[in-house]
DOKE-240210 format. One record per residue: x, y, z of N, C-alpha, C in turn; residue in three letters. Coordinates in pm, whole numbers, padded with zeros to 5 digits, always signed. Layout:
REM residues N
XYZXYZXYZALA
...
This chain:
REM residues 348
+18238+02841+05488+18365+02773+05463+18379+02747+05313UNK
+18486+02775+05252+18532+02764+05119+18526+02627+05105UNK
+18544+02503+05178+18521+02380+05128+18326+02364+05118UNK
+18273+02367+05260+18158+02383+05211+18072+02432+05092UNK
+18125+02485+05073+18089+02627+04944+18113+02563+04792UNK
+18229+02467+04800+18250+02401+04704+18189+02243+04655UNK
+18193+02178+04792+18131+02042+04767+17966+02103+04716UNK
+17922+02219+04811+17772+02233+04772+17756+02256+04617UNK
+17836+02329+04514+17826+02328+04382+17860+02211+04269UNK
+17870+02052+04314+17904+02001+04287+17833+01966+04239UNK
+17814+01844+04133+17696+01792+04075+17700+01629+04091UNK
+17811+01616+04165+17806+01480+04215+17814+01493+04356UNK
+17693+01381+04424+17641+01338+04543+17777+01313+04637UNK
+17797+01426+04723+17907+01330+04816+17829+01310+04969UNK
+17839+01220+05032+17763+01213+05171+17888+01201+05279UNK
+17929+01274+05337+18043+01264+05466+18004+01176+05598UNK
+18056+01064+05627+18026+01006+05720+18083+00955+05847UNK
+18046+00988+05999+18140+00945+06079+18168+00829+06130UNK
+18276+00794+06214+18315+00691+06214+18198+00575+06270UNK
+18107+00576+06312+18035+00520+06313+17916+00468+06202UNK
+17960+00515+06114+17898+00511+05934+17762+00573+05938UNK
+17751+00679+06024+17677+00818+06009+17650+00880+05957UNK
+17569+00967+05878+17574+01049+05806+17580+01203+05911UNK
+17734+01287+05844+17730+01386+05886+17731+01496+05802UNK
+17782+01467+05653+17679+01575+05585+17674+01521+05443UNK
+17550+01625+05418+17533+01607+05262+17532+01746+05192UNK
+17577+01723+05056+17572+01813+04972+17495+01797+04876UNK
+17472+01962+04805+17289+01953+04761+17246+01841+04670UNK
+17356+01801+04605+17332+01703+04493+17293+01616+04559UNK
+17381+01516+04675+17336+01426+04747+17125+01403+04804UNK
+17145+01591+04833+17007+01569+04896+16907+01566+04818UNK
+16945+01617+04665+16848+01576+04568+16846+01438+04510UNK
+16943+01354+04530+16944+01216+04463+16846+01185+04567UNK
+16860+01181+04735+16798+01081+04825+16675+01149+04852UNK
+16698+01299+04822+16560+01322+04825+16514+01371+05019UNK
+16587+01426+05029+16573+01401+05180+16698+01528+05253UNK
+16661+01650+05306+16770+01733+05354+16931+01674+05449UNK
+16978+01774+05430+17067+01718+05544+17059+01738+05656UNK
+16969+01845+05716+16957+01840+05865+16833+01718+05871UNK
+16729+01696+05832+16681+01556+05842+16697+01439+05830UNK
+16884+01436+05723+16968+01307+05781+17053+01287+05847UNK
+17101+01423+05946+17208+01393+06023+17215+01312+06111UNK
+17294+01215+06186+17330+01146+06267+17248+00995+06217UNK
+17181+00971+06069+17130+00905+06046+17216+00773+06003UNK
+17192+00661+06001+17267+00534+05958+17243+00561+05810UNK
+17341+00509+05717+17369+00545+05614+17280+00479+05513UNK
+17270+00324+05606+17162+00223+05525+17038+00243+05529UNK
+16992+00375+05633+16842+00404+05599+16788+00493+05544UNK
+16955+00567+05442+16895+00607+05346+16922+00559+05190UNK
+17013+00498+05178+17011+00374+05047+17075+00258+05107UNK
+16986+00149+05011+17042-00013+05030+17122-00063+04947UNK
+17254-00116+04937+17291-00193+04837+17345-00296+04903UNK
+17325-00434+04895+17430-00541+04899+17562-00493+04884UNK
+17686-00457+05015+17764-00491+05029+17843-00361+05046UNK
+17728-00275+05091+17795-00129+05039+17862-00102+05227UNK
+17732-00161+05281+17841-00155+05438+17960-00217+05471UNK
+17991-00319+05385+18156-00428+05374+18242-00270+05308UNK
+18198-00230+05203+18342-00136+05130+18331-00033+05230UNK
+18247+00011+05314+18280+00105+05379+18342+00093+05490UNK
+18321-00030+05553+18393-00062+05685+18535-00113+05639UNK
+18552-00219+05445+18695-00147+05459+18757-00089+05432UNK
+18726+00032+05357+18843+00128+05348+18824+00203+05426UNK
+18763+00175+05544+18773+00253+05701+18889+00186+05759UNK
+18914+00021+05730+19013-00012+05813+19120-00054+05735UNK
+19116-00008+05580+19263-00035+05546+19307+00083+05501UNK
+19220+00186+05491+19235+00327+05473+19263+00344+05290UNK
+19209+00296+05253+19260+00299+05112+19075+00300+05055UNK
+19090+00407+04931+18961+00416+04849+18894+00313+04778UNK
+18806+00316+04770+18727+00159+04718+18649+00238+04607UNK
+18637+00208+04475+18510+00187+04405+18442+00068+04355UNK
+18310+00104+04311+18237+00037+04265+18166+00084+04163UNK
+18148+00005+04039+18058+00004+03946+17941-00064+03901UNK
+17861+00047+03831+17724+00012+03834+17632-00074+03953UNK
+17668-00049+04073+17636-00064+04154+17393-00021+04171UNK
+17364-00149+04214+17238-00079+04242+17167-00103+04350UNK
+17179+00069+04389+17146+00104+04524+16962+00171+04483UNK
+16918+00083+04622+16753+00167+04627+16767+00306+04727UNK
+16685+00388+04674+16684+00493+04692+16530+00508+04737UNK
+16446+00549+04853+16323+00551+04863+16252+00470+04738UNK
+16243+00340+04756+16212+00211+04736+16199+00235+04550UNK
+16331+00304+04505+16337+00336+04385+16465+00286+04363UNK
+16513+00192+04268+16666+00136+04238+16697+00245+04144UNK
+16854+00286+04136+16882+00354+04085+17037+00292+04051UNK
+17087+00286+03919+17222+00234+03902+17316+00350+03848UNK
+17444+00325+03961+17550+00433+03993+17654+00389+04024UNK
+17752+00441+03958+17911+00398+04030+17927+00523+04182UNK
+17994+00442+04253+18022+00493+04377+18186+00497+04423UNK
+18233+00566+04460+18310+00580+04574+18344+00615+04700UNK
+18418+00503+04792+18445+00514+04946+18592+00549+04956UNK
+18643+00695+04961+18774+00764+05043+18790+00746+05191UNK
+18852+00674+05239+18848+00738+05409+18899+00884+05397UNK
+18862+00960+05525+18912+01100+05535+18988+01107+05678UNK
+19063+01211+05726+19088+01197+05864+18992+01362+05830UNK
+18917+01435+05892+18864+01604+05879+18758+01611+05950UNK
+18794+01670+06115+18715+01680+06152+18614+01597+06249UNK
+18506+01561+06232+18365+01468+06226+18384+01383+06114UNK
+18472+01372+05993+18418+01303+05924+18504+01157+05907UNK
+18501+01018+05852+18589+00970+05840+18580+00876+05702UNK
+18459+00878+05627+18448+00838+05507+18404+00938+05408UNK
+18467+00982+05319+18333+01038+05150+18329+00905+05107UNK
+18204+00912+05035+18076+00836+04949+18032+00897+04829UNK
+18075+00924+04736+18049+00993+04610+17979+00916+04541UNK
+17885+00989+04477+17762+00879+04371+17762+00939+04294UNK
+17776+00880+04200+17772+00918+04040+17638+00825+03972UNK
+17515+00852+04000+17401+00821+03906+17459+00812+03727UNK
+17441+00645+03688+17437+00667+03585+17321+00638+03469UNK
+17205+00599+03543+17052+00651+03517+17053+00760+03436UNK
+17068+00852+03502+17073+01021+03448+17142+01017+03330UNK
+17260+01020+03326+17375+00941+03234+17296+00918+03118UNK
+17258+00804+03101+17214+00698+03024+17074+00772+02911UNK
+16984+00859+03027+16861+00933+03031+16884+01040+02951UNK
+16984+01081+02989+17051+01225+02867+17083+01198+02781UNK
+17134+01092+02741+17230+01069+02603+17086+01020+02530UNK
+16990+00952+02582+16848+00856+02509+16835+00983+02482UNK
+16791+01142+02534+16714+01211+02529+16781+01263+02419UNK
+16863+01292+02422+16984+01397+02295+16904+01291+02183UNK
+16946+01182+02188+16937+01114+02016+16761+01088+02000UNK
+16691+01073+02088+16557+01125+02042+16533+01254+01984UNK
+16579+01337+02049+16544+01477+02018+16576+01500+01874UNK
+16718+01497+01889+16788+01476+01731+16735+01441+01620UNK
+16653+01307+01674+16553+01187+01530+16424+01247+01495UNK
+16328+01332+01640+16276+01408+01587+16297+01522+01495UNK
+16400+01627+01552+16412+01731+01478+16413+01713+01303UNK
+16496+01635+01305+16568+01568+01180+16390+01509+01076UNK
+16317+01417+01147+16207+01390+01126+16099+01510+01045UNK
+16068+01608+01199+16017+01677+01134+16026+01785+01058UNK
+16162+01833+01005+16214+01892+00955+16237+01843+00790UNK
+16217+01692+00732+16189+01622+00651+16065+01632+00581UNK
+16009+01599+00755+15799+01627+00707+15744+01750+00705UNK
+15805+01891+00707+15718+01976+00700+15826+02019+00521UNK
+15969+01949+00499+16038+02014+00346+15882+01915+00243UNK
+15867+01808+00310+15777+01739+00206+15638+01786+00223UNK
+15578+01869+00285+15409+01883+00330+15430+02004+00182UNK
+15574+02131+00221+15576+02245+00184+15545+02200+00009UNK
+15631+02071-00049+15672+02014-00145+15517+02005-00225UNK
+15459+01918-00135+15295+01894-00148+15214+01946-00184UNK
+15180+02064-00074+15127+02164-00062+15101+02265-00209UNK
+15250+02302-00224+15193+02377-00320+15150+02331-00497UNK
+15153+02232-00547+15089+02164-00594+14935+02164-00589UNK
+14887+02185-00496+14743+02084-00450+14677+02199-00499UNK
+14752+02339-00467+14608+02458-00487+14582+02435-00693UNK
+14676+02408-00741+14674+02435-00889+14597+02325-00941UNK
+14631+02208-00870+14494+02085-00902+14377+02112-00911UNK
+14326+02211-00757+14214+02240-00731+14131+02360-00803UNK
+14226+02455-00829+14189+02564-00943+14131+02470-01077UNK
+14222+02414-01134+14194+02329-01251+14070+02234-01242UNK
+14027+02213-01158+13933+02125-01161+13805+02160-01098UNK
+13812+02358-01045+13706+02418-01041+13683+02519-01167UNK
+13772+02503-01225+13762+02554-01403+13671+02462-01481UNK
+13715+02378-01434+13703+02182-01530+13505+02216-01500UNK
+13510+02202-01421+13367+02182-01335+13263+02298-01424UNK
+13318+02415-01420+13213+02501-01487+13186+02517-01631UNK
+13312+02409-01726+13247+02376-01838+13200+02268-01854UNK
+13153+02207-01754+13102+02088-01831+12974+02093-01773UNK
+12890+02033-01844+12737+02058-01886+12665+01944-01792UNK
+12739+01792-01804+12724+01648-01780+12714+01657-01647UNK
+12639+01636-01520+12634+01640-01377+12697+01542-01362UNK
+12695+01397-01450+12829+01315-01486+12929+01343-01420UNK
+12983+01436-01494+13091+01408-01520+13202+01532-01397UNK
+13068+01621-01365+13064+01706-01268+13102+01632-01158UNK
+13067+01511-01139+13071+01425-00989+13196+01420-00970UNK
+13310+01407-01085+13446+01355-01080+13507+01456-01029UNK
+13461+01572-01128+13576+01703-01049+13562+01714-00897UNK
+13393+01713-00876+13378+01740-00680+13450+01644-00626UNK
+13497+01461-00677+13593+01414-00600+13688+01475-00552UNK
+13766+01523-00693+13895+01582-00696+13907+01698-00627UNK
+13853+01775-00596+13835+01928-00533+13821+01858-00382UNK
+13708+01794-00368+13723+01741-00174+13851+01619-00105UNK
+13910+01546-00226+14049+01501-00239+14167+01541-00169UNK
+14146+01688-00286+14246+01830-00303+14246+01839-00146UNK
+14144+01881-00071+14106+01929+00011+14111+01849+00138UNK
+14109+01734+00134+14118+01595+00263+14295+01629+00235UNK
+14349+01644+00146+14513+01609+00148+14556+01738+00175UNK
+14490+01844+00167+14562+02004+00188+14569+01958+00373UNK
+14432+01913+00426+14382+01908+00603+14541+01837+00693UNK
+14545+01731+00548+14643+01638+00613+14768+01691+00597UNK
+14798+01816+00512+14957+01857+00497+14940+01958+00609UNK
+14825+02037+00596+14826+02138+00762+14860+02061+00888UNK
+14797+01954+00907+14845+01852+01024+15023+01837+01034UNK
+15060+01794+00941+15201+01752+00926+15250+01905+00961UNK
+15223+01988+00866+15300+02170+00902+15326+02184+01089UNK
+15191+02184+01132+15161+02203+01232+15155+02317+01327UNK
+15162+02383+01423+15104+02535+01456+15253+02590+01381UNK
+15232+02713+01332+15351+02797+01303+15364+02893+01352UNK
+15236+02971+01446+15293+03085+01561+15334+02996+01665UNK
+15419+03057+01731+15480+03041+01868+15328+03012+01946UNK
+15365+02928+02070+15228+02912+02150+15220+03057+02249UNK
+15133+03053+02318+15053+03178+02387+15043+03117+02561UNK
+15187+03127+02642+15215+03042+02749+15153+03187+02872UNK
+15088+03080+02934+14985+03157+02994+15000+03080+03155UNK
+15011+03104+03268+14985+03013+03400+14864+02932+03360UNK
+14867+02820+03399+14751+02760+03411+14784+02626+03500UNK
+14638+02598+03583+14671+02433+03629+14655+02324+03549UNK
+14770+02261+03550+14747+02137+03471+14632+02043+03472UNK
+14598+01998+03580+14473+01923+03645+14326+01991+03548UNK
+14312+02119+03536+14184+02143+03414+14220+02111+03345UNK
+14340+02127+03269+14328+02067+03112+14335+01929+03052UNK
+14366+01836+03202+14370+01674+03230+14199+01640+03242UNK
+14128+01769+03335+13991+01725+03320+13916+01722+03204UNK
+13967+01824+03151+13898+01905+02991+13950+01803+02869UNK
+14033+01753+02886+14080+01594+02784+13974+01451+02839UNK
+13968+01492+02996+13881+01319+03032+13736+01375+02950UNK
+13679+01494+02976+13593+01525+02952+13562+01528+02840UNK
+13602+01557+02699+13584+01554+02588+13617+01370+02528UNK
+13698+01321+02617+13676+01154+02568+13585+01045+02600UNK
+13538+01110+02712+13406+01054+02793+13282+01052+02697UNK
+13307+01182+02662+13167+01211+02560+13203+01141+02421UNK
+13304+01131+02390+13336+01063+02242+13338+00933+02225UNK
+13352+00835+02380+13293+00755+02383+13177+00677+02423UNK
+13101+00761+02503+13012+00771+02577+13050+00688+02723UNK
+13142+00724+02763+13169+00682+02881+13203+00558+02937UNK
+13290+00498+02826+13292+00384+02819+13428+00300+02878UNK
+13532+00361+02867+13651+00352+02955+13682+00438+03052UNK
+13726+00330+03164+13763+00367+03281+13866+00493+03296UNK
+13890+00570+03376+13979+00662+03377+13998+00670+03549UNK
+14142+00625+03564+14175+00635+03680+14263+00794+03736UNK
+14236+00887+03801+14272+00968+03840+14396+00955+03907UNK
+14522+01007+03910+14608+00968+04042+14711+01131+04022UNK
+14649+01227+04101+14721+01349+04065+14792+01415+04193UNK
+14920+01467+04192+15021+01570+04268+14919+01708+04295UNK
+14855+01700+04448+14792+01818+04426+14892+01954+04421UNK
+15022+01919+04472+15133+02023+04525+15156+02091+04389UNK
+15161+02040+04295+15192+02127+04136+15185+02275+04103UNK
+15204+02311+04117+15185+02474+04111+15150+02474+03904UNK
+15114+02600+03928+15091+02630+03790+15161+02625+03712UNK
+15183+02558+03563+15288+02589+03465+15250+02672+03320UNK
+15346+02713+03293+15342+02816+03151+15310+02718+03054UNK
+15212+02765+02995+15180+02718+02913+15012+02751+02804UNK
+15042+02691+02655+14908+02771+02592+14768+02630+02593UNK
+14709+02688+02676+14581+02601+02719+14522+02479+02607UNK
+14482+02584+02506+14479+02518+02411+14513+02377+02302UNK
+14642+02442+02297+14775+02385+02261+14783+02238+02344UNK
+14830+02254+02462+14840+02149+02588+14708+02041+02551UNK
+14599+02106+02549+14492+01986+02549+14459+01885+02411UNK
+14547+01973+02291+14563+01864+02170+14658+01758+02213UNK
+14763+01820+02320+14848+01723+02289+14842+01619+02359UNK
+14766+01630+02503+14757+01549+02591+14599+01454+02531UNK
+14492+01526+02435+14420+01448+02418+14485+01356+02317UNK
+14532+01370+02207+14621+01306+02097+14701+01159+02169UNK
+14711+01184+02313+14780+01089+02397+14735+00982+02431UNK
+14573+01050+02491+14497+00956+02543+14395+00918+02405UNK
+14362+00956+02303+14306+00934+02182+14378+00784+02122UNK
+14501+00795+02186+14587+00677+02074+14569+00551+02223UNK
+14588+00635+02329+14582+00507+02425+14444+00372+02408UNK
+14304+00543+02396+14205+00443+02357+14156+00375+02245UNK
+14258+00397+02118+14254+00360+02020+14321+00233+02024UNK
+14414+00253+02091+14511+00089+02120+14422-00018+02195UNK
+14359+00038+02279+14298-00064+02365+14153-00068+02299UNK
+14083-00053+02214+14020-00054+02106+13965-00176+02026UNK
+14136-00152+01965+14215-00269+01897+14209-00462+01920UNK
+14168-00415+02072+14219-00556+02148+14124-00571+02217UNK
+14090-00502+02255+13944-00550+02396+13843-00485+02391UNK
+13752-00489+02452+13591-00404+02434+13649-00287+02536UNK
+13604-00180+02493+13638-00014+02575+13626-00030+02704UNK
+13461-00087+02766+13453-00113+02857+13562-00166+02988UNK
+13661-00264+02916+13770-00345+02969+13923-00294+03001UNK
+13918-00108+02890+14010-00088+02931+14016+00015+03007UNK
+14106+00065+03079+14160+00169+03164+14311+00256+03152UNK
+14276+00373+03162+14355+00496+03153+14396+00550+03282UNK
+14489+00539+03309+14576+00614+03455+14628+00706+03392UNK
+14565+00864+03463+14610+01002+03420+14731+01022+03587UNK
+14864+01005+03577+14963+01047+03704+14961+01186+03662UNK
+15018+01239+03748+15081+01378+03790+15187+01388+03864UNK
+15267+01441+03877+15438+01425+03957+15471+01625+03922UNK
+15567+01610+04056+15703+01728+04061+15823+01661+04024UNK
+15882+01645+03940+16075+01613+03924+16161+01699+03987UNK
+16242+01692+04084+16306+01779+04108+16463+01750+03954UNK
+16542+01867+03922+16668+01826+03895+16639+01751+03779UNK
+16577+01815+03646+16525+01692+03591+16604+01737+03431UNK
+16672+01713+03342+16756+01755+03200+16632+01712+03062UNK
+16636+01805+03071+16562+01806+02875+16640+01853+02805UNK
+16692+01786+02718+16789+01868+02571+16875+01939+02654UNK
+16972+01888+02686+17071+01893+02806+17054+02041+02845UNK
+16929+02056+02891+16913+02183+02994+16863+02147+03137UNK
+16901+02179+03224+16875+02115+03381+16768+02261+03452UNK
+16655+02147+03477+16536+02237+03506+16535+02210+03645UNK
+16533+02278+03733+16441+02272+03875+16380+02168+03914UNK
+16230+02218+03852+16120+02181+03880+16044+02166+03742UNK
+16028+02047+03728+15954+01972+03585+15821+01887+03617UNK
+15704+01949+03550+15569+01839+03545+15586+01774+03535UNK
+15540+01586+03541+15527+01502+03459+15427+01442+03443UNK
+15304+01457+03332+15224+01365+03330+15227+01263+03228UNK
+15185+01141+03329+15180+00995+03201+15075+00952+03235UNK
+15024+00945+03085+14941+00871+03074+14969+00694+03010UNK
+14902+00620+03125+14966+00444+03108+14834+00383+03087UNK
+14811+00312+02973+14699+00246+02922+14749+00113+02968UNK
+14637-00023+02942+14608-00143+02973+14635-00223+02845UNK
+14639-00160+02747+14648-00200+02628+14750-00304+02559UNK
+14735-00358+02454+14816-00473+02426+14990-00443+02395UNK
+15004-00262+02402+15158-00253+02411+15182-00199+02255UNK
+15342-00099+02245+15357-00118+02125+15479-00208+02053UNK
+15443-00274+01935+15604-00336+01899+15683-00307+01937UNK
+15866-00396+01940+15951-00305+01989+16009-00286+01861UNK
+15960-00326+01767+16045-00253+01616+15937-00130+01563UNK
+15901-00095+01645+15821+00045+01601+15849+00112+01762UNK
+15868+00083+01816+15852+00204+01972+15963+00288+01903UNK
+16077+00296+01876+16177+00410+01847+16123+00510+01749UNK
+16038+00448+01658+15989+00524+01540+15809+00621+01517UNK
+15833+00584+01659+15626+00605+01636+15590+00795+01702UNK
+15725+00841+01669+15713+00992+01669+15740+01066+01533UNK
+15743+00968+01444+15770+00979+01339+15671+01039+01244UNK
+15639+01091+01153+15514+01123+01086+15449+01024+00972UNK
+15339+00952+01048+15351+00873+00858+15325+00752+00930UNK
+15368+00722+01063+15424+00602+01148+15299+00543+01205UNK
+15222+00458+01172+15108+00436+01244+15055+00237+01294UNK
+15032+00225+01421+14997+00076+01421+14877-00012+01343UNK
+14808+00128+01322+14620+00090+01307+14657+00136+01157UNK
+14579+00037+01079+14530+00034+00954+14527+00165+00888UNK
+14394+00206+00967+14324+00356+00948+14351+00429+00967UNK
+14496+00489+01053+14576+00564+01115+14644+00664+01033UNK
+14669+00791+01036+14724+00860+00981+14858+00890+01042UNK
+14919+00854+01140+15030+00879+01204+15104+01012+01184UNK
+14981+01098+01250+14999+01220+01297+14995+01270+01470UNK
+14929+01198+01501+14888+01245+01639+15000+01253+01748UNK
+15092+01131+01736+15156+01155+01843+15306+01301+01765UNK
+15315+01279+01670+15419+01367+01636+15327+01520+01646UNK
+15251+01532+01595+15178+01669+01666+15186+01693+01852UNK
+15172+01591+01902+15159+01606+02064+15337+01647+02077UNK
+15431+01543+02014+15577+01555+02029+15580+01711+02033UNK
+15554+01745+01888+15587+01873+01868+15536+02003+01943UNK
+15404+01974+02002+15348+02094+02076+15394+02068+02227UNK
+15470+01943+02244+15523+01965+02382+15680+02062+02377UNK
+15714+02007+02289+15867+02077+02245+15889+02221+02216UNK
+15764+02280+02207+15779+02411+02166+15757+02474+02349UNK
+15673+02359+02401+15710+02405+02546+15803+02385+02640UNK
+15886+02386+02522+16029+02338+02608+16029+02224+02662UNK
+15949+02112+02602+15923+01967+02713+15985+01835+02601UNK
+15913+01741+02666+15940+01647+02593+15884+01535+02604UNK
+15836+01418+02500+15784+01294+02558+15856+01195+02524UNK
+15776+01070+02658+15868+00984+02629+15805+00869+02633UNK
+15806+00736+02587+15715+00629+02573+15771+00494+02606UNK
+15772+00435+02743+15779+00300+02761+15638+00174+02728UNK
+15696+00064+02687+15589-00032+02652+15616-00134+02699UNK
+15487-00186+02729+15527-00414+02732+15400-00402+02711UNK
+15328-00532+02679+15236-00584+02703+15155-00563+02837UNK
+15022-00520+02804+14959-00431+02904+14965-00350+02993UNK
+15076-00289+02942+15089-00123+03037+15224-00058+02957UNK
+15153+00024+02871+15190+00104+02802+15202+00259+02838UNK
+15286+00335+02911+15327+00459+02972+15373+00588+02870UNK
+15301+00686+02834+15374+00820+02792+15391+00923+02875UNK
+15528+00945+02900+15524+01035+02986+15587+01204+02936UNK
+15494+01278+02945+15505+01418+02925+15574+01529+03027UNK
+15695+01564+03021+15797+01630+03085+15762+01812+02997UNK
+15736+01932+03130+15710+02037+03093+15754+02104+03226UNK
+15878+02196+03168+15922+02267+03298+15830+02340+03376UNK
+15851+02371+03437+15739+02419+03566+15754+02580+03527UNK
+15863+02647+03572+15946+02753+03527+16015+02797+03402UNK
+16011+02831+03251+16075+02877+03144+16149+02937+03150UNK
């Protein structure tokens, strides 16, 4: 049916319901918001598949005054997940049906526009920090020539000591402009399971601390393989958990803190307003004392660091080697539970 055919391409949720406030159909959007098919919600009550205060009053009346009802920012739970959305109730006479229910998620909304002007602040960012590394950079080799010239006339082991500063200087600040550059071939996207290279990060931090923070496992075995360069992936995800245990460091004995490695499928999920399928997500959520909120917007930044000693490279290297995989991160905070979550399409 040409109407069928059409509600199904829609990108807003409509749920058709009969007069008994039934669900008699859904369209695909619908079944991806609730998460749940439509032959497994047919003939279902409407409230057992979202709750809102008051949403059964607008439906029963513009069932009985026949006139459309909306609502805004309305928040309805969704498999014990709130989600805020404007809605509308049409009565219909068609058929089986006698109400549409249109949902307009404005979560998503909200999620796209954050994501655009992140993306943006990075690009913009590192596109700043690699005109200034380039700026740097070439400078440093002519220092270092000069002061391995310097070195072979002078006689004084004196005075010899100064140039070897300057030459291993040269050389600590060349390490740190390669960091800022960061890979310049394209990565080498290969199938792989995510779950090794989550082990191969616990595993190399275990040993760096000698086993000293907790690491809680909690992984999607259903994940199928994603594209991606092995390598690559495990700087960025260790760089993640490197700063988590560096934060919790900071504040408490290692022993005290703990690392939750999740794993997830997204269905329907927008990066840099491209709409993916099927998207990874792993976050990693530390125990840790949290970051400012006058630094959380800025701490993808290069340069940007909480710790003293910090070079505020790490997470903009992880930013960047997720982005070249078409992904993206993202960082909620409070006080003791601090979340990064790493978004990587499943499919390229």
């Amino acid at each position: 049916m040409i109407e069928q055919f059409v509600l199904d391409n829609l990108n807003t949720a409509v749920i058709a319901l009969d007069r008994e406030l039934r669900v008699s159909y859904l369209n695909h959007a619908a079944e991806n918001l609730l998460d749940i098919s439509e032959r497994r919600s047919y003939s279902q009550p409407v409230e057992t598949l979202l709750t809102q205060p008051g949403l059964e009053d607008d439906l029963k009346r513009a069932q009985s005054q026949q006139q459309p009802f909306t609502r805004r920012k309305a928040c309805i739970r969704i498999n014990s997940e709130t989600v805020t959305v404007d809605y509308t109730v049409t009565p219909v006479d068609y058929s089986d049906f006698s109400i549409l229910l249109e949902i307009h998620p404005r979560d998503r909304l909200q999620r796209i526009t954050r994501e655009a002007s992140l993306v943006a602040k990075q690009e913009t960012a590192k596109s700043l920090a690699r005109g200034m590394a380039h700026e740097v950079k070439n400078p440093l080799g002519g220092i270092r020539g000069a002061a391995q010239l310097l070195e072979r006339q002078l006689n004084d082991n004196g005075q010899k000591e100064f140039t070897t500063i300057i030459i291993e200087e040269v050389d600590r600040l060349r390490d740190l402009v390669d960091q800022m550059l960061g890979p310049v071939k394209p990565p080498c996207l290969k199938a792989l399971n995510v779950h090794e290279v989550i082990e191969r990060v616990m595993q190399l931090t275990e040993a760096e601390t000698g086993g000293a923070i907790q690491f809680v496992r909690d992984y999607d075995p259903s994940i199928p393989e994603i594209p991606a360069d092995r390598e690559r992936l495990i700087q960025a995800v260790l760089n993640l958990v490197r700063n988590a245990m560096q934060a919790i460091e900071q504040h408490m004995p290692l022993s005290d803190g703990q690392i939750t490695i999740q794993t997830r499928v997204i269905r329907q999920f927008t990066i840099a307003n491209e709409r993916c399928r099927l998207v990874c997500n792993i976050s990693i959520i530390d125990n840790g004392p949290g970051i400012p909120e006058d630094m959380i917007e800025t701490i993808f930044y290069p340069m940007i660091s909480g710790r003293a000693e910090g070079t505020g490279l790490g997470l903009p290297m992880a930013q960047s080697i997720i982005s070249q995989h078409k992904g993206l991160i993202e960082c909620e905070s409070k006080p003791g539970r601090t979340c990064f979550n790493v978004y990587i399409p499943i499919a390229l």
